[in-house]
PDBQT receptor file of N, H, CA, C and O in Angstrom, charges set to zero:
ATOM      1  N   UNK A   1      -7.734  -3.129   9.521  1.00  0.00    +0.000 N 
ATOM      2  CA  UNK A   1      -8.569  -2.627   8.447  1.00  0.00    +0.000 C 
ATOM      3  C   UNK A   1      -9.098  -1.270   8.871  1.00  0.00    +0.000 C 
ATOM      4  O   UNK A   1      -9.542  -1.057  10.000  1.00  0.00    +0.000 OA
ATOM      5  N   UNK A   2      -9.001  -0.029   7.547  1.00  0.00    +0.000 N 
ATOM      6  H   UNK A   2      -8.641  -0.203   6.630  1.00  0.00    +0.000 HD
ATOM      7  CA  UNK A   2      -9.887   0.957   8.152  1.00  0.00    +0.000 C 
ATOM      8  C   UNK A   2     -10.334   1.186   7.321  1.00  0.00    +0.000 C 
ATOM      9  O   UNK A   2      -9.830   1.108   6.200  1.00  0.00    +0.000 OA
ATOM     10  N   UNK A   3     -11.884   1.694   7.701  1.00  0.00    +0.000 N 
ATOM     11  H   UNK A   3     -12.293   1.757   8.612  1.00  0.00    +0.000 HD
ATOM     12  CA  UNK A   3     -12.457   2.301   6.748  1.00  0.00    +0.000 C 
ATOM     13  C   UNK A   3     -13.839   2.850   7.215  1.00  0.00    +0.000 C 
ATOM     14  O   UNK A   3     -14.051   2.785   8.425  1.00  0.00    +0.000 OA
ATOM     15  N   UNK A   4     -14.716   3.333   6.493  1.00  0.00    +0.000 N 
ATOM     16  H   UNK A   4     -14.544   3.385   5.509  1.00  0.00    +0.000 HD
ATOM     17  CA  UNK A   4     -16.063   4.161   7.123  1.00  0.00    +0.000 C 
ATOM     18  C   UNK A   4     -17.285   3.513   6.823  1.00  0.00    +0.000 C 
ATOM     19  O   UNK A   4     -18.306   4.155   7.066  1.00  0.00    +0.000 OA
ATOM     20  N   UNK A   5     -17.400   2.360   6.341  1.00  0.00    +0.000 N 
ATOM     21  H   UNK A   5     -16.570   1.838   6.144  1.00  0.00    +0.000 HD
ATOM     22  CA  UNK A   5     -18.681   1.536   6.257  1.00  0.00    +0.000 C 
ATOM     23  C   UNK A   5     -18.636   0.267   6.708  1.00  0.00    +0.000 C 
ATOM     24  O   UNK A   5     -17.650  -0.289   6.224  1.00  0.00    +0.000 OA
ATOM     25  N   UNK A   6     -19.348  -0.555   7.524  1.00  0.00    +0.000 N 
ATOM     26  H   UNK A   6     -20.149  -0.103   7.918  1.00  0.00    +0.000 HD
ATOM     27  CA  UNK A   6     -19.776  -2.061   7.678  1.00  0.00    +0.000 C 
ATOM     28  C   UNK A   6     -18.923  -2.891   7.097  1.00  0.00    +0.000 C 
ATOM     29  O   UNK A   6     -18.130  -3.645   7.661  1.00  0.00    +0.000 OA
ATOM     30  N   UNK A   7     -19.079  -2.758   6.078  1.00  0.00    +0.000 N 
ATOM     31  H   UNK A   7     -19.723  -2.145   5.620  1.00  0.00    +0.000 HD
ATOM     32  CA  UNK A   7     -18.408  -4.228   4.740  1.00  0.00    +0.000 C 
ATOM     33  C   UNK A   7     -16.873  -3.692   5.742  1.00  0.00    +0.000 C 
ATOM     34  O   UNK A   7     -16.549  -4.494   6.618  1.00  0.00    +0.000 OA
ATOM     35  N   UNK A   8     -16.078  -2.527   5.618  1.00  0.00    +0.000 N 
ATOM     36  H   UNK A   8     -16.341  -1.876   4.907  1.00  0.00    +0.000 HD
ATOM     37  CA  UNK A   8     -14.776  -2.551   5.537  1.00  0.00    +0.000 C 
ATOM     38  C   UNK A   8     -14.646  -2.927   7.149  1.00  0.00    +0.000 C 
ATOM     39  O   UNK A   8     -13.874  -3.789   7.570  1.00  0.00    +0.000 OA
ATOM     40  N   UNK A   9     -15.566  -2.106   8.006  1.00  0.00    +0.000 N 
ATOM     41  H   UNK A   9     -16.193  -1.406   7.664  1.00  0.00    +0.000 HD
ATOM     42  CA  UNK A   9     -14.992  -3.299   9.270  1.00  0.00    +0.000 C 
ATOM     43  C   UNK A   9     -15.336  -4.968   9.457  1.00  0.00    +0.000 C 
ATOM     44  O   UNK A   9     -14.550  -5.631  10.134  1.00  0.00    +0.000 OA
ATOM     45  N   UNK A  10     -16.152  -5.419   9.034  1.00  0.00    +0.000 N 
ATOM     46  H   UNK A  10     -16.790  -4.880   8.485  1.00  0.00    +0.000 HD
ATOM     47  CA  UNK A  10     -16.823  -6.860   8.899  1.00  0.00    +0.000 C 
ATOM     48  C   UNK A  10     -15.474  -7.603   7.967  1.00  0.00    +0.000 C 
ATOM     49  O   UNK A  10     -15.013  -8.674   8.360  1.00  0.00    +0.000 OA
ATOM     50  N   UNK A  11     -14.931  -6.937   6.753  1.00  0.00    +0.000 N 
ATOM     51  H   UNK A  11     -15.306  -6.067   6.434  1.00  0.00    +0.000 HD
ATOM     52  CA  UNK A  11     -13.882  -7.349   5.885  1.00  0.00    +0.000 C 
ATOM     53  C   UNK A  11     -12.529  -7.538   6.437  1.00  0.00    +0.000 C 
ATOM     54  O   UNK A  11     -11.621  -8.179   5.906  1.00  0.00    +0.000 OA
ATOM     55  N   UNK A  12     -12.476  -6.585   8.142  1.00  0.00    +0.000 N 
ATOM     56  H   UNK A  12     -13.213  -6.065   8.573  1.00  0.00    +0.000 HD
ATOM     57  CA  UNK A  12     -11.448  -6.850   9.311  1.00  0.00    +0.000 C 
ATOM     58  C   UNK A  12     -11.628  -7.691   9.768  1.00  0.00    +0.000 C 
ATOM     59  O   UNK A  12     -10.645  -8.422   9.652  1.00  0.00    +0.000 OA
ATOM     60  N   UNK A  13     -12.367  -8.119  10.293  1.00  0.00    +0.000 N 
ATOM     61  H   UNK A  13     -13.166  -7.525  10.387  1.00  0.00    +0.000 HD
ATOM     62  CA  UNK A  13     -12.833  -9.000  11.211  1.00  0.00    +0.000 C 
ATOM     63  C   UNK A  13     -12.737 -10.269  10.606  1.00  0.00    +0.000 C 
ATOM     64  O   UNK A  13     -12.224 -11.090  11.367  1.00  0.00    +0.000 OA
ATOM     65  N   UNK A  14     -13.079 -10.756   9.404  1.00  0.00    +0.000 N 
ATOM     66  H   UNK A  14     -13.495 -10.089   8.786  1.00  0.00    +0.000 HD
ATOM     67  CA  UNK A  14     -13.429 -11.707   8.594  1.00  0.00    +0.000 C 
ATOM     68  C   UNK A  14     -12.048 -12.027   8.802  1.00  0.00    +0.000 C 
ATOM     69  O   UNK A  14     -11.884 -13.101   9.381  1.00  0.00    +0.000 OA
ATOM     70  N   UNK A  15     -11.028 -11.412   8.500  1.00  0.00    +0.000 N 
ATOM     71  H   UNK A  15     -11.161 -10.539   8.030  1.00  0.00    +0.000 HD
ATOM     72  CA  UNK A  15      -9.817 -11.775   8.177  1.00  0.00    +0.000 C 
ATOM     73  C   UNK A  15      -8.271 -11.716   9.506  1.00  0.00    +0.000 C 
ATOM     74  O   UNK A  15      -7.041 -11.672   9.467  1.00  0.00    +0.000 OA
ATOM     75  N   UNK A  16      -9.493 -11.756  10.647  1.00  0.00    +0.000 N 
ATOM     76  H   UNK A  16     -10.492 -11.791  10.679  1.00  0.00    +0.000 HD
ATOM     77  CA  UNK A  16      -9.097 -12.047  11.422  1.00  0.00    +0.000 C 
ATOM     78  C   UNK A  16      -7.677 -11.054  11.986  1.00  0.00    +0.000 C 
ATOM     79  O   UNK A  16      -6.715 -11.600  12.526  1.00  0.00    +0.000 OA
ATOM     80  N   UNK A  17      -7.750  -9.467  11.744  1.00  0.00    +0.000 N 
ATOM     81  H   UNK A  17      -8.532  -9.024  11.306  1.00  0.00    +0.000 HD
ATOM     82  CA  UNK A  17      -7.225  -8.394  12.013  1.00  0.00    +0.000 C 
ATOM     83  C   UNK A  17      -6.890  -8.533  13.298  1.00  0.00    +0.000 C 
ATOM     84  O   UNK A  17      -7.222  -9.624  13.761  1.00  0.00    +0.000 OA
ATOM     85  N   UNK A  18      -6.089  -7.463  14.387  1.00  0.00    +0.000 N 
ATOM     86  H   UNK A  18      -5.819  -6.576  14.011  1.00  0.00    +0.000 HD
ATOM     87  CA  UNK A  18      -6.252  -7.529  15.507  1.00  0.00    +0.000 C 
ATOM     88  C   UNK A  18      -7.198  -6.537  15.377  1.00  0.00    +0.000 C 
ATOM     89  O   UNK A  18      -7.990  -7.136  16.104  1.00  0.00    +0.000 OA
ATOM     90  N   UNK A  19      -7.911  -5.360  15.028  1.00  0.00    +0.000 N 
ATOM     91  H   UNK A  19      -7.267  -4.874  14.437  1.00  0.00    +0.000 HD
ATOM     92  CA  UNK A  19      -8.396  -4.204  14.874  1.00  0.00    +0.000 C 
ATOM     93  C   UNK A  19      -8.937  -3.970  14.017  1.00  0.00    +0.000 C 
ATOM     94  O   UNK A  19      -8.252  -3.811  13.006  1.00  0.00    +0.000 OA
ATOM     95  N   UNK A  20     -10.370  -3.816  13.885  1.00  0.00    +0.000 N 
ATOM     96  H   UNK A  20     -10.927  -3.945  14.705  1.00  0.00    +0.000 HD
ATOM     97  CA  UNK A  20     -10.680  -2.617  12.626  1.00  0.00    +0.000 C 
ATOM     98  C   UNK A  20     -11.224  -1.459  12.816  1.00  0.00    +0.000 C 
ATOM     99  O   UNK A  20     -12.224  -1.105  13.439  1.00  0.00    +0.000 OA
ATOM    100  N   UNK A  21     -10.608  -1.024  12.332  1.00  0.00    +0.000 N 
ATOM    101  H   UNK A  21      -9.795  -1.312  11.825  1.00  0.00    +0.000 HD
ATOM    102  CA  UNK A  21     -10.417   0.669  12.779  1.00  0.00    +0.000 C 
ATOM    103  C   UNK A  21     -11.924   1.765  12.060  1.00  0.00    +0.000 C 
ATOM    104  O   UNK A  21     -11.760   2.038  10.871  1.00  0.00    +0.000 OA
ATOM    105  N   UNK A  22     -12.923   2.195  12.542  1.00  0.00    +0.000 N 
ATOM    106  H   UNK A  22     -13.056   1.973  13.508  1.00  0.00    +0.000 HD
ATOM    107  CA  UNK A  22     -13.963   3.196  11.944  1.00  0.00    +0.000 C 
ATOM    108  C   UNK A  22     -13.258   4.842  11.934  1.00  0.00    +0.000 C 
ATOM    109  O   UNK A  22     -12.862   5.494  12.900  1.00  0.00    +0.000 OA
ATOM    110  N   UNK A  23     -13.280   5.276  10.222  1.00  0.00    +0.000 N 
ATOM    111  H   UNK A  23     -13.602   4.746   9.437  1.00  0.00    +0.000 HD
ATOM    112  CA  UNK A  23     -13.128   6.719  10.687  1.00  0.00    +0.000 C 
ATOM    113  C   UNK A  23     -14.437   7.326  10.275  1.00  0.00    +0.000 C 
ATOM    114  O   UNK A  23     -15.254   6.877   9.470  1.00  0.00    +0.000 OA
ATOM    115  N   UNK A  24     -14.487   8.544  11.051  1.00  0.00    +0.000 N 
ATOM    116  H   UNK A  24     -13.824   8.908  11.705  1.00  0.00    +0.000 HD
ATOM    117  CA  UNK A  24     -15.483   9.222  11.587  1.00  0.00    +0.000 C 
ATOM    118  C   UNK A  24     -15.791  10.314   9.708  1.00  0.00    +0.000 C 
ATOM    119  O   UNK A  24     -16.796  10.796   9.184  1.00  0.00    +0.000 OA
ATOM    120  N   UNK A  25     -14.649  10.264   9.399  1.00  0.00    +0.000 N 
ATOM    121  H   UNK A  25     -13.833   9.872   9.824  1.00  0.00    +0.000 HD
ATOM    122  CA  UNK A  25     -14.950  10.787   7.401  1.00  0.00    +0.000 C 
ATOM    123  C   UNK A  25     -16.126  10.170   7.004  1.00  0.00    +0.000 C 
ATOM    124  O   UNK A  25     -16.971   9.673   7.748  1.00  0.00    +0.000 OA
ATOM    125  N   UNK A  26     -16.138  10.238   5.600  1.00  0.00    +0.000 N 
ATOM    126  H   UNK A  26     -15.451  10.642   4.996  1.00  0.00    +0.000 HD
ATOM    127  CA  UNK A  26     -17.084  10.183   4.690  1.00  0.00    +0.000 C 
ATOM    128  C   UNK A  26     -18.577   9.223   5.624  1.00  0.00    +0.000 C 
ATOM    129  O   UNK A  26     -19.225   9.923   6.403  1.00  0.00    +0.000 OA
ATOM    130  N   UNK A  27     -18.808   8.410   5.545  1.00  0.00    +0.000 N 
ATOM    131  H   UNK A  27     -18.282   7.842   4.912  1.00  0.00    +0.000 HD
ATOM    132  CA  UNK A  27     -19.988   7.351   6.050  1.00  0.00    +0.000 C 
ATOM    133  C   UNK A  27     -19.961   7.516   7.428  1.00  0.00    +0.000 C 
ATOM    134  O   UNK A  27     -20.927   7.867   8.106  1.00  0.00    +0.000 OA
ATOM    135  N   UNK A  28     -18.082   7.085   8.118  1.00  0.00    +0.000 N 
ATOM    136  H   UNK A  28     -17.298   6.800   7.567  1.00  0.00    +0.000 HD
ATOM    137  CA  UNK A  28     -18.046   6.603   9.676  1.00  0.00    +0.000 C 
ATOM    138  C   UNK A  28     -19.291   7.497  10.360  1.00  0.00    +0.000 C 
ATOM    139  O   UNK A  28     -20.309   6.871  10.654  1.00  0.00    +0.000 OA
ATOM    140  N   UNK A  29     -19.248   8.863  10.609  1.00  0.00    +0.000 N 
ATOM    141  H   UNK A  29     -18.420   9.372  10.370  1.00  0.00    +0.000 HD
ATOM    142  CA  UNK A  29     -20.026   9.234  11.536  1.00  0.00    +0.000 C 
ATOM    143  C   UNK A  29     -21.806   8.853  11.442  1.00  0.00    +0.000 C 
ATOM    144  O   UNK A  29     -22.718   8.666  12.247  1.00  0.00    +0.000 OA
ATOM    145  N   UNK A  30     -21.712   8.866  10.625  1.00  0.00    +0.000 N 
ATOM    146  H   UNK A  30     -20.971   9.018   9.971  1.00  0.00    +0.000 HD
ATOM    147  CA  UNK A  30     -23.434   8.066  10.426  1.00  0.00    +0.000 C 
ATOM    148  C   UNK A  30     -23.213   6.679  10.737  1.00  0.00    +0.000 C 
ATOM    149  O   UNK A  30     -23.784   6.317  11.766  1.00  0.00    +0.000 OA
ATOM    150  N   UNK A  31     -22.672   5.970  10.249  1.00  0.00    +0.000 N 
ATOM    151  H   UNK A  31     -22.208   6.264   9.413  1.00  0.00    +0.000 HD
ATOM    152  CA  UNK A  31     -22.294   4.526  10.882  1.00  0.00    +0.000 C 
ATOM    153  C   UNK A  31     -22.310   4.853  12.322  1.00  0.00    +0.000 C 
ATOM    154  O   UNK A  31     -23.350   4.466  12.856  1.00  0.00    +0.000 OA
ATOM    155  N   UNK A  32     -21.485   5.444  13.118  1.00  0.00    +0.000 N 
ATOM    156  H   UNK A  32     -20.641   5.759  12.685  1.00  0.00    +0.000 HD
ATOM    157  CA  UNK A  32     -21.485   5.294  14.538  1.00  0.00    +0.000 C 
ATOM    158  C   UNK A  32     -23.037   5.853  14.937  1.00  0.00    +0.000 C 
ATOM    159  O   UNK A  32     -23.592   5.120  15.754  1.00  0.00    +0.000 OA
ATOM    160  N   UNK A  33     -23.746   6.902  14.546  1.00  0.00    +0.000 N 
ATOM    161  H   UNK A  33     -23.294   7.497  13.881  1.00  0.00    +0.000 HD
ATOM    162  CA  UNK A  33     -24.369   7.370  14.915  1.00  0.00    +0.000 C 
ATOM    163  C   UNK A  33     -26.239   6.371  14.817  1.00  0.00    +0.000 C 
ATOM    164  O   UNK A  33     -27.369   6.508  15.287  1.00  0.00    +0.000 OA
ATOM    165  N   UNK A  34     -25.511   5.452  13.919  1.00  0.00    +0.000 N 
ATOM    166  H   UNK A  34     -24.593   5.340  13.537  1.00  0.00    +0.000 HD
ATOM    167  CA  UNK A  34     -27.547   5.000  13.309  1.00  0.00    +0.000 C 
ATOM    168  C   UNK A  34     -26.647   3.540  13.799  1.00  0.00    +0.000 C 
ATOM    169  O   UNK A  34     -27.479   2.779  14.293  1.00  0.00    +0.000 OA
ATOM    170  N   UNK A  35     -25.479   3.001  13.826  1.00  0.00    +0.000 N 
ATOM    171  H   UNK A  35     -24.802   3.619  13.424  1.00  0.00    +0.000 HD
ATOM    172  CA  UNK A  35     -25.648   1.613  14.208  1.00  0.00    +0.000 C 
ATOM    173  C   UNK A  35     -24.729   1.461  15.014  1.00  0.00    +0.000 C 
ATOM    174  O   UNK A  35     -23.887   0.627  14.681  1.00  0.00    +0.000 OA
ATOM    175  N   UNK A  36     -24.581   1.991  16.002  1.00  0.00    +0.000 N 
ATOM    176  H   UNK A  36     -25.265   2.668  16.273  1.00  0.00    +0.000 HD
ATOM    177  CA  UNK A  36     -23.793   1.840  17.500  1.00  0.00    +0.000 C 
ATOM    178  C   UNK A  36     -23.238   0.439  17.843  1.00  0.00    +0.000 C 
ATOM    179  O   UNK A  36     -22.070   0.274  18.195  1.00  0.00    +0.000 OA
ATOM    180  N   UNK A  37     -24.224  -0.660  17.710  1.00  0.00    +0.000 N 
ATOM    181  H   UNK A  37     -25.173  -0.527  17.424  1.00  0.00    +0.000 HD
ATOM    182  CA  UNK A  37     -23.946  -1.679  18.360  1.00  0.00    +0.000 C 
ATOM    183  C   UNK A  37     -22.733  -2.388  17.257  1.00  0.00    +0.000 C 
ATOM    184  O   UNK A  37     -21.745  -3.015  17.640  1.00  0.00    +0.000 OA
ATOM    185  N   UNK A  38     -23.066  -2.130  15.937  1.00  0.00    +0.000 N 
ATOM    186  H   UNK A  38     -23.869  -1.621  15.625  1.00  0.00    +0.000 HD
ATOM    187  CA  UNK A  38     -22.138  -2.460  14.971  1.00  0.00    +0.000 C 
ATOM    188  C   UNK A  38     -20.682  -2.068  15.049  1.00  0.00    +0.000 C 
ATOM    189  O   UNK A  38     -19.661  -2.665  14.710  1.00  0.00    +0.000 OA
ATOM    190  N   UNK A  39     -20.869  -1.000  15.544  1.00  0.00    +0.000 N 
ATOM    191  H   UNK A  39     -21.699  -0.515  15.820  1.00  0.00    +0.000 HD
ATOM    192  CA  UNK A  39     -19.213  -0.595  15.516  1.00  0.00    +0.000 C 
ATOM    193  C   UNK A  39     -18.514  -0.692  17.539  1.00  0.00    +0.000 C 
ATOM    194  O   UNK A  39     -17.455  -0.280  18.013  1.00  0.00    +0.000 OA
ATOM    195  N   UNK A  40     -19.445  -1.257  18.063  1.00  0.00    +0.000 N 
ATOM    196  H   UNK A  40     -20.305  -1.592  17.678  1.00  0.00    +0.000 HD
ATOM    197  CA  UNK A  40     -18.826  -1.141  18.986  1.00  0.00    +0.000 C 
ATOM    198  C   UNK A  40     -17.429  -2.036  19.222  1.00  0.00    +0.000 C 
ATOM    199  O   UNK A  40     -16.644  -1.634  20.081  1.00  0.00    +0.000 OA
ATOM    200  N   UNK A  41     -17.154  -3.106  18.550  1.00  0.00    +0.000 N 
ATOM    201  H   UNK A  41     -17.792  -3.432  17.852  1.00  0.00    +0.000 HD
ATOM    202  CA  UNK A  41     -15.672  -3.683  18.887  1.00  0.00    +0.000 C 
ATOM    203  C   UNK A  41     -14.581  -2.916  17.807  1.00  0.00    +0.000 C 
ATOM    204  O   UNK A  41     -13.432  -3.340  17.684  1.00  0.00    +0.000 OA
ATOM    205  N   UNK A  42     -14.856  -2.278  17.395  1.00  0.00    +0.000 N 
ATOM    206  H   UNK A  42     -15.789  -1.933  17.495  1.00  0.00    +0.000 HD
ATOM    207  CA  UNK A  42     -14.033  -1.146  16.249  1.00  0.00    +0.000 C 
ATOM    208  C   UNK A  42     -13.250  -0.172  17.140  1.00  0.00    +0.000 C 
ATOM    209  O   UNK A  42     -13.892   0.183  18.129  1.00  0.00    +0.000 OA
ATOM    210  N   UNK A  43     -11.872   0.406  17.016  1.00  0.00    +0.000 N 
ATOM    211  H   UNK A  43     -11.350   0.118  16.213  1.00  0.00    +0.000 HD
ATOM    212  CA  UNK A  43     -11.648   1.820  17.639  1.00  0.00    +0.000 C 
ATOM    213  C   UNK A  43     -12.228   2.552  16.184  1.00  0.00    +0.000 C 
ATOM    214  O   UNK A  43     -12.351   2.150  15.027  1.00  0.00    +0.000 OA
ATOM    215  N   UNK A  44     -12.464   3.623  16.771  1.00  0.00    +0.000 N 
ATOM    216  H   UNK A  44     -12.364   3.950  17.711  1.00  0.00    +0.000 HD
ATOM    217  CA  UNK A  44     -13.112   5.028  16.142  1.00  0.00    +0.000 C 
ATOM    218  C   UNK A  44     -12.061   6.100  16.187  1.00  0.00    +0.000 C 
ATOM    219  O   UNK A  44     -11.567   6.588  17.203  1.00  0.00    +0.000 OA
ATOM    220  N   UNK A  45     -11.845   6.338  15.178  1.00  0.00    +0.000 N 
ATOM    221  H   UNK A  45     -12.246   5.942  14.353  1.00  0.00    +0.000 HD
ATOM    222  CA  UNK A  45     -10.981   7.588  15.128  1.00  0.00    +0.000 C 
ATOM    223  C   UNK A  45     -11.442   8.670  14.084  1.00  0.00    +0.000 C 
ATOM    224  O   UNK A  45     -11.675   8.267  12.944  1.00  0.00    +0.000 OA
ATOM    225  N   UNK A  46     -11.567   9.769  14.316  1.00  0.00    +0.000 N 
ATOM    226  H   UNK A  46     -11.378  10.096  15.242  1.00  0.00    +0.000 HD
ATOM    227  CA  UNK A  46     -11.736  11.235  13.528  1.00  0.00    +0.000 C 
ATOM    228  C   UNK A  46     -11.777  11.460  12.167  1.00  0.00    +0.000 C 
ATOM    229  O   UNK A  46     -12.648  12.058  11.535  1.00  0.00    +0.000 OA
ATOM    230  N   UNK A  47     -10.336  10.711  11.594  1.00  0.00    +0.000 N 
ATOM    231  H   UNK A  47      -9.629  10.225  12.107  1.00  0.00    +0.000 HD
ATOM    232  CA  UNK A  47     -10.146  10.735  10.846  1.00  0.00    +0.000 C 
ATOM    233  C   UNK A  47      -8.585   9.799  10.353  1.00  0.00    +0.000 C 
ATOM    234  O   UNK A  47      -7.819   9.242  11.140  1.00  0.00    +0.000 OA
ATOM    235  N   UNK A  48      -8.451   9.862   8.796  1.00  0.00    +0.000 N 
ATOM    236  H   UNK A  48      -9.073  10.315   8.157  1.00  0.00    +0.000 HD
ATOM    237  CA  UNK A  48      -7.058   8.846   8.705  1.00  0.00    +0.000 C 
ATOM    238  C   UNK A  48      -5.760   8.977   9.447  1.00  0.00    +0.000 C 
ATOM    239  O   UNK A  48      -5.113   7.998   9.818  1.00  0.00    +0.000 OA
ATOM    240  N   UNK A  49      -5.420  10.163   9.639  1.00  0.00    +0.000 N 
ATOM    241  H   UNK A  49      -5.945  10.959   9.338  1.00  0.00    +0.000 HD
ATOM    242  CA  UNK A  49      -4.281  10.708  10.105  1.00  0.00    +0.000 C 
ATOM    243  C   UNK A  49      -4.240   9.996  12.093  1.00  0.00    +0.000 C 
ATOM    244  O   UNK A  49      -3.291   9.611  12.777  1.00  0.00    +0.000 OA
ATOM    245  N   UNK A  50      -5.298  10.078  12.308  1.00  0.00    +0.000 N 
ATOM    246  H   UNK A  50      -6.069  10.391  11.752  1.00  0.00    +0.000 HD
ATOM    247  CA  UNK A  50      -5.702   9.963  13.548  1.00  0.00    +0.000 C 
ATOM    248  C   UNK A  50      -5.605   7.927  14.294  1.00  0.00    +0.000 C 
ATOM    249  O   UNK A  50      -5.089   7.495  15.325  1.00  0.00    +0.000 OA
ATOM    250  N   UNK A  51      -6.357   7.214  13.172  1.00  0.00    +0.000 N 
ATOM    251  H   UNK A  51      -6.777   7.565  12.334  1.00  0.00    +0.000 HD
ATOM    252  CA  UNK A  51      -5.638   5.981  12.635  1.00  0.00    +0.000 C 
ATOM    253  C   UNK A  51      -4.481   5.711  11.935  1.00  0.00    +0.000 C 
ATOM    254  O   UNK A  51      -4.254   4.502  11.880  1.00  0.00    +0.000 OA
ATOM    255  N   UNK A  52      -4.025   6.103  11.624  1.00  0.00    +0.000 N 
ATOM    256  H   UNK A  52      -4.210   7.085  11.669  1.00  0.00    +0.000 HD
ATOM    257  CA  UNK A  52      -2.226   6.156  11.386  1.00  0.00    +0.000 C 
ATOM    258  C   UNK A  52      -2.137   5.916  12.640  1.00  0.00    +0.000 C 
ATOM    259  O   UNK A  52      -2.205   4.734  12.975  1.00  0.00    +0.000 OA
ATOM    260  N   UNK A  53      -1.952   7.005  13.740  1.00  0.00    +0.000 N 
ATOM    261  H   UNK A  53      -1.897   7.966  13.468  1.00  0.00    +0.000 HD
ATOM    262  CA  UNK A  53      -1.486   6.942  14.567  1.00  0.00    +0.000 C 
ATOM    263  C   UNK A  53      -1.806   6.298  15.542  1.00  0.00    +0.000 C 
ATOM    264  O   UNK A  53      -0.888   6.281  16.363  1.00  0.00    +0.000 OA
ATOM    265  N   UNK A  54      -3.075   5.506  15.994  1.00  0.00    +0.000 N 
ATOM    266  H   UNK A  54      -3.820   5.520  15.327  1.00  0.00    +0.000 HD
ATOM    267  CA  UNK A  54      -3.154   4.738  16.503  1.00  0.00    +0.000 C 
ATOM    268  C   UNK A  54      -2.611   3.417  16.289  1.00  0.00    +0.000 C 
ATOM    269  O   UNK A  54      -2.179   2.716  17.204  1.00  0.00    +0.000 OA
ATOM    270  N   UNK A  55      -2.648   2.956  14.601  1.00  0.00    +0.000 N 
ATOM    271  H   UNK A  55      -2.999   3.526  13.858  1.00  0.00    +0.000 HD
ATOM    272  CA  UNK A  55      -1.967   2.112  14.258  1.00  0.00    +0.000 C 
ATOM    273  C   UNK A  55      -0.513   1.893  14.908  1.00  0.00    +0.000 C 
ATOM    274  O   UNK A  55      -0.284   0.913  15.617  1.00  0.00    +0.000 OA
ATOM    275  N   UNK A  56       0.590   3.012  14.578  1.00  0.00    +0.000 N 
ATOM    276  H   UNK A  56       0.404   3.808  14.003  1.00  0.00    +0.000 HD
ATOM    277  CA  UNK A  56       1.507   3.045  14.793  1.00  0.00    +0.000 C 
ATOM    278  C   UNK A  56       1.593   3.187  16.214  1.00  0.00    +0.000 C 
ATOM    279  O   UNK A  56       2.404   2.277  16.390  1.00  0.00    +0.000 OA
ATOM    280  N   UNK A  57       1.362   3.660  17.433  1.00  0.00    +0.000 N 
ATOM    281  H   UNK A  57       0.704   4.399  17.289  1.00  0.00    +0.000 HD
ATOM    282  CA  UNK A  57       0.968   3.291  18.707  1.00  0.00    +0.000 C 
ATOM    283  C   UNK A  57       0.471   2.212  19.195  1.00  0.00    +0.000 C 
ATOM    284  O   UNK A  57       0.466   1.942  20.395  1.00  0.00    +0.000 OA
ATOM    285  N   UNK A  58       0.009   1.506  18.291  1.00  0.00    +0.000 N 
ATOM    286  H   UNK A  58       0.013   1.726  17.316  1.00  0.00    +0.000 HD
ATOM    287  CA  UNK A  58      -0.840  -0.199  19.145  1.00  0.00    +0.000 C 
ATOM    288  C   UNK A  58      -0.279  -1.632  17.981  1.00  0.00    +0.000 C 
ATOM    289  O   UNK A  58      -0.783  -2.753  18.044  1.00  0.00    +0.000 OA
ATOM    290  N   UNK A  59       0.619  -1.317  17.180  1.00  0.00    +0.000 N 
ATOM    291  H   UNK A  59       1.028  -0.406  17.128  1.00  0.00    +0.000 HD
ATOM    292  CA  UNK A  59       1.012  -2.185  16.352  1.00  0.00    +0.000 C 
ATOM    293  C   UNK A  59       1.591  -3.311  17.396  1.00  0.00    +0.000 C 
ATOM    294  O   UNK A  59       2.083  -4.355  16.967  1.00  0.00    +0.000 OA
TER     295      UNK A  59
């Protein structure tokens, strides 16, 4: 799962993903920045392009 708010990593997790992925776009960087502990089992990436490629590297 990726995406830049809570619900979309919690909506990974729920569904039992190997990964849910935070990008650092629209919300992510305030997400990482005001709730740290929330995103800490998440990889963090920059942006989509950046998760692509992690995707495709850790599939």
């Amino acid at each position: 799962m990726v995406g830049d708010k809570t619900a979309d990593l919690q909506c990974g997790w729920n569904a039992g993903v190997k990964k849910s992925i935070l990008v650092r776009t629209g919300y992510g960087a305030d997400l990482e920045r005001d709730e740290p502990d929330t995103v800490t089992k998440a990889a963090i990436m920059d942006d989509i392009a950046a998760a692509a490629d992690w995707i495709l590297n850790n599939a």
